[in-house]
N, C-alpha and C positions, 0 to 999 in steps of 0.2 A: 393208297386207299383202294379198296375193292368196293365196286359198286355196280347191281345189276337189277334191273327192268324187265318185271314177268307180267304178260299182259293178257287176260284172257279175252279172247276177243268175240265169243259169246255172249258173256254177260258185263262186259266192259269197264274188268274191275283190272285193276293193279296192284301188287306187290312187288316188294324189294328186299335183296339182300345186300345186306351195308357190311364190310369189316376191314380189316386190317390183314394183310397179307403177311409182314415180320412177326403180329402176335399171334398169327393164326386163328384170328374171333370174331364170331361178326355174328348176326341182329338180324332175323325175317320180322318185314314190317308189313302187317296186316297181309299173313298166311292165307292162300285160297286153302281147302277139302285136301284136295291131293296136293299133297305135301312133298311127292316124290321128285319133282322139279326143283325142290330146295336140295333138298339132299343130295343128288345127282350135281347141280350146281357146286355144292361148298365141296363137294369132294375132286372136284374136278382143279376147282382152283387153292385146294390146300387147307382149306379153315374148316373149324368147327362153329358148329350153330350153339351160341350161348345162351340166348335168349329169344323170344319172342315180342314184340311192341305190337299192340292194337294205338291204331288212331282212335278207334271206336267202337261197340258193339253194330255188329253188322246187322242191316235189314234186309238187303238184297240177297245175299251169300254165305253158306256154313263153312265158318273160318276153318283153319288147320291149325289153330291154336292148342286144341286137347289131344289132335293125333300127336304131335310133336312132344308133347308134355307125358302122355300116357308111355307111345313106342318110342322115344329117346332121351326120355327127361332133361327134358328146356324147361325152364321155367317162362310163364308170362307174367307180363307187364301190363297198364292200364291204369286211366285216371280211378279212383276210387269213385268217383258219381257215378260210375258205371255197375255198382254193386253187382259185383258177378257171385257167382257162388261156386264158382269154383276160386282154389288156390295162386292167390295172385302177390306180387310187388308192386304197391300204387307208385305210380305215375304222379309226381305233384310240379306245377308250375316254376320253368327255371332249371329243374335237375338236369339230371348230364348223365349218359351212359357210355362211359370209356370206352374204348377198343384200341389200345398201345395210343399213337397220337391221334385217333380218331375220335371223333366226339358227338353226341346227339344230343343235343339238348333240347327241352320238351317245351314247350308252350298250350297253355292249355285254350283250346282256341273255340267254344261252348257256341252252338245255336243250329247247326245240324241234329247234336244231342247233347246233353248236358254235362258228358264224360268225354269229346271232342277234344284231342291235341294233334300239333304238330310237333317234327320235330325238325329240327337244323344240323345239317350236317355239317361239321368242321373240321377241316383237317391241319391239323396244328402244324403238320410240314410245311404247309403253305403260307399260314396266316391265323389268326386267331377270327377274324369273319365267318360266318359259312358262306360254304359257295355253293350249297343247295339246298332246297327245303322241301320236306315229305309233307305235302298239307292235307293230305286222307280226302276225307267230304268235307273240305270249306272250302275252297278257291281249287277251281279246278282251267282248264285250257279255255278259253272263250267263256266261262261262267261262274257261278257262283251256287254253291249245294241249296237244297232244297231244305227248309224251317219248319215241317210236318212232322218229321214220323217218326218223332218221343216225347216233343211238347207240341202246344196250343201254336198256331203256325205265328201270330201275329209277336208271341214273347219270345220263340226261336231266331225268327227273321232281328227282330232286333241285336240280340247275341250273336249272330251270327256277323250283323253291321260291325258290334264292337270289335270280334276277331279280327275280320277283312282291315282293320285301320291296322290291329298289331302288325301283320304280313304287312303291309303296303309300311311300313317303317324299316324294311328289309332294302337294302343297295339294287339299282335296279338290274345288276347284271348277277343276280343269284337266280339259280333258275330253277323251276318249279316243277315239282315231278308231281303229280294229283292221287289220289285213288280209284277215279275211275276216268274213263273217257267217254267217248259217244258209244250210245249203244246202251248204256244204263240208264234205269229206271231213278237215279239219285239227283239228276240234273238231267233240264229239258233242253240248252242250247250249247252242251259242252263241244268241242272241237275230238275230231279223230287225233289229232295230234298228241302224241304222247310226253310233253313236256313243253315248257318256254317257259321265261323268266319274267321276273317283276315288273321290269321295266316294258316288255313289251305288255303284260299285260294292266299294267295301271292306264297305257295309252290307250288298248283296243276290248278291253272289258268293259262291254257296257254297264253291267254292275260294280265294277271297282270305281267308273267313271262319274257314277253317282252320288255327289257330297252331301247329298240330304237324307237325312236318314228315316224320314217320314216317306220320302218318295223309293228309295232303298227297301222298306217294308213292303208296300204297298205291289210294288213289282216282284219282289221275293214269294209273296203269301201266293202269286200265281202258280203254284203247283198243278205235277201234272197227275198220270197212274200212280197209285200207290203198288210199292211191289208185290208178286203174289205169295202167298204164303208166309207176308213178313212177321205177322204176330209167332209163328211157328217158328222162322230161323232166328230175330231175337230170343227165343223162347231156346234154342241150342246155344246159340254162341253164350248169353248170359250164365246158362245152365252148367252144369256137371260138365266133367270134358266128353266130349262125342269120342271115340277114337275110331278103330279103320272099318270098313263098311265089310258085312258077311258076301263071300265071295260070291258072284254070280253064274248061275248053272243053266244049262240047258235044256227047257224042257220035250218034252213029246205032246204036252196037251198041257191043260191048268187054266182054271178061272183070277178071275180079275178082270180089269181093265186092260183092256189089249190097247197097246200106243205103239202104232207102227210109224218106225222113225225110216222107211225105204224115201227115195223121192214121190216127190206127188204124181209123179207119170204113173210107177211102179204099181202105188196105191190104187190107183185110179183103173188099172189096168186088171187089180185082182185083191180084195183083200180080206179079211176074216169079218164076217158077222157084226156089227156094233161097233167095228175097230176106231178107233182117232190117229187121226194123219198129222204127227208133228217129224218133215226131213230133219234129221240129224246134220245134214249137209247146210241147211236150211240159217238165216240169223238166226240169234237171240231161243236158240232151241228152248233153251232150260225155263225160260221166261214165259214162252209160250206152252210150254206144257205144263208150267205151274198153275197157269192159268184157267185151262181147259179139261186138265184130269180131274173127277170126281174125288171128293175128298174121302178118307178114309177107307180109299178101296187099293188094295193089292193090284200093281202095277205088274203084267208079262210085255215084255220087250219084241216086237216083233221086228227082226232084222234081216239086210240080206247076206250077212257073216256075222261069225264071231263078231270079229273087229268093231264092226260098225255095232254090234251092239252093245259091245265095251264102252264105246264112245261114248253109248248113251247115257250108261249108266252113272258114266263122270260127270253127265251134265245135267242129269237128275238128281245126284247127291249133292252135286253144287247149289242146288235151291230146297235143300231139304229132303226132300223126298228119298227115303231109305226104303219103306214096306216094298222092293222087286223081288217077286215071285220067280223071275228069271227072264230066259227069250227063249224067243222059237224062229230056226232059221228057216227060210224056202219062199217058195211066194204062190199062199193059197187063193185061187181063183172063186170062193162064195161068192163073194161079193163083185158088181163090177159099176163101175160110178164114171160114165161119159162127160170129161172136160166139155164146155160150152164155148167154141171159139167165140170172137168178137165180132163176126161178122153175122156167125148162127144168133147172138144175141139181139143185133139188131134186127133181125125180121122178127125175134118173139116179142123185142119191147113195141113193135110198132102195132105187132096185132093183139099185144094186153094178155098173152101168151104164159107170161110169167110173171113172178114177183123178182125184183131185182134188188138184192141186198146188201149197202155198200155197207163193205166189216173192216174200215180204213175209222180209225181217232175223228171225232170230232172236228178238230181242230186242221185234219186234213183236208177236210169233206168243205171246207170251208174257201178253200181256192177253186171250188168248183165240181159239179157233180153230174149225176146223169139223170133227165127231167123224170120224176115217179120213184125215184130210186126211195127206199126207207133205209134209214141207218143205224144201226148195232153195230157195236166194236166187234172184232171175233170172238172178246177173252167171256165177252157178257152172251152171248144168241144161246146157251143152255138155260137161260133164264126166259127165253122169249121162245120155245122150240116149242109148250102148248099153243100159245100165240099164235104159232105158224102154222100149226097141223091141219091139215083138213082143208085149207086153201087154193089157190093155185100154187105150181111149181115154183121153187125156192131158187134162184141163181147167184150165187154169190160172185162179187166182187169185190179189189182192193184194189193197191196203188202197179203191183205187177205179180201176182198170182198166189206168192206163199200163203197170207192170211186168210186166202178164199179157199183154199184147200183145208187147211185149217176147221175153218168155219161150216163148211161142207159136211165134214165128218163130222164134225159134234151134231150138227141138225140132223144128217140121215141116224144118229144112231139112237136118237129121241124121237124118231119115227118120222120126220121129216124129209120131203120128196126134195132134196135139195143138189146142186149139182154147180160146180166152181168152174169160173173162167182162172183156167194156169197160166195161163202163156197171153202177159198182157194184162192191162186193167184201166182206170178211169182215167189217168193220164194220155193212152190210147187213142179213146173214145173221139170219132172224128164228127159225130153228130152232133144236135144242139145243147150243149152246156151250160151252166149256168153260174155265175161266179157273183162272189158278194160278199161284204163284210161286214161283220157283230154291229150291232147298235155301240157308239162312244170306239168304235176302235182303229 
């Protein structure tokens, strides 16, 4: 049996390729954009790509499902509740997708979305058991997917209960490959780890460890960020096939949205006019430029190569975002935006000097903060940038530098006097703090 593990460690999604090495056929299970990793892959170890499996219609990420369909005609797969509109083969509860003695059989496993399956891998050489299972978005490494974002959370989380029992009737030494891990927006305590089995996680899953399914709900509907631009990339993956994105060019000049993806030093040290600072080098790129880029405006790419701006544009297609105008390489000095160390900070908070902005989650800000600080996430302070204007200086902060670089740039380019601590942040902070927890928690 052939079997391999592509992990985008970005947006913290996974796919696999499953097949049969004698029949030469195997199965990409829930395709990222760039497709080129599959292809490269199956040719390397002999097989052809027969088909395509979605667990689900993606909200986080624009599948590779219609590249593959359009430039090499695969066909896809899929539970029918998924009403796609492009050309598919339903997926129904139970079925089996051959590969010589290899076998997938589909489960359909509803409350992340209502068109949710996994499937079992078998391989008849060994046994008629599987001895692995693709669970997409329901049971993932340390958690359990999130009940939001295609029904009402409280009738998802329940469906979602019933699933988790089918898996948990699984042996405990089948082991469990997820579709995403930490780092995505689909689940808020999943593990980095890129797999583990039944058994350990019926013992160390706090949500599998939960037999009530009143109290199962109740801690499920706790969701967190909804992804950005998910109505947009359900709105592709459902849709018509997308196929390969118009090649990216180089420009001399061009309006748009300037997102310079250099590091925050680079930024910081010189950049274009209005520009937004999301590093490429930087986590969860795609996520955070989802985020913070204006909508419906032409994206140019400012980088400090080709390369890196190649990079970008993988990681902007990967969350939908196609309108790139292009990139522009060099590194123009208009602009120049003085990082705030954390020592400079504290002589401005003591003399009222500044406003301090922490752009760290809620939920962060929660183990502790900095006394006067006001808090906005980074992905929201474009909504609060009139709010700021005209006051004192803006200092952004986070947990160590990226998000406040981030945050910086979207405030200065809405005319806000604003300026990020890089290097460091509230975990730092050696002054008086102040830590405290939610009422009932």
């Amino acid at each position: 049996m052939l079997f391999r593990q592509f992990v985008d460690d970005d947006l913290g999604c996974a796919s696999y390729l499953v097949g049969d090495e004698d029949s030469g056929e195997a199965v990409v299970v829930d395709p990222a954009y760039a497709v080129e990793q599959y292809l490269e892959q199956a040719e390397r170890d002999g097989v052809r790509i027969a088909r395509v499996l979605e667990t689900h219609t993606h909200a986080d990420h624009v599948s590779g499902h219609g590249r593959l369909a359009l430039e090499h005609g695969v066909p896809v797969s899929i539970h029918p509740a998924a009403e796609p509109e492009y050309p598919f083969d339903p997926l129904d509860d139970g079925a089996a997708i051959e590969l010589g003695p290899v076998c997938l059989r589909v489960v359909h496993t509803p409350g992340h979305r209502p068109e949710h399956c996994c499937f079992e891998v078998i391989d008849r050489e060994r046994g008629d058991e599987p001895w692995l299972t693709l669970t997409g978005d329901s049971l993932f490494v340390g958690d359990a997917a999130r009940p939001d974002l295609a029904s009402e959370a409280t009738e998802g989380a329940h469906g979602l209960y019933e699933s988790l029992q089918r898996l948990l009737q699984l042996d405990d030494g089948v082991e469990v490959y997820p579709g995403h891990v930490s780092g995505s927006l689909c689940g808020t305590g999943m593990s980095s780890k890129a797999s583990s089995t039944i058994g350990f996680e019926r013992r160390f899953n706090q949500k599998l460890r939960m037999t009530d399914e009143d109290e199962f709900v109740a801690e499920a509907i706790k969701t967190g960020v909804r992804p950005p631009n998910m109505d947009r990339i359900v709105e592709l993956n459902r849709g018509p096939f997308v196929g390969s994105p118009d090649p990216l060019r180089r420009l001399n000049g061009g309006s748009g949205a300037v997102l310079d993806v250099r590091s925050a030093d680079d930024f910081a040290a010189g950049h274009a006019r209005g520009a937004l600072s999301v590093p490429v080098e930087g986590g969860n790129f795609g996520t955070k430029a989802a985020f913070i880029l204006p909508p419906d405006e032409r994206v140019v790419i400012h980088a400090g190569s080709a390369q890196e701006a190649q990079r970008a544009a993988k990681g902007l297609r990967a969350v939908g975002i196609f309108d790139l105008a292009g990139y522009l390489v060099g590194p123009p000095s208009e602009e120049l935006t003085a990082p705030v160390e954390l020592d400079e900070l504290r002589d401005l908070v003591e003399t009222g000097a500044v406003e301090v902005l922490d752009v760290r989650e809620p939920h962060e800000r929660d183990e502790g903060y900095i006394p006067g600080s006001r808090n906005i996430p980074y992905r929201l302070v474009r909504e609060w940038a009139d709010d700021l204007q005209g006051g004192r200086p803006v200092v952004t902060i986070c947990s160590s530098g990226p998000r406040a670089g981030v945050a910086a740039s979207v405030l200065a380019a809405s005319g806000v006097d604003a300026r990020p601590v890089l290097h460091g942040g509230v975990p730092d902070w050696d002054g008086e703090t102040v830590s405290f927890r939610r009422c009932g928690s």
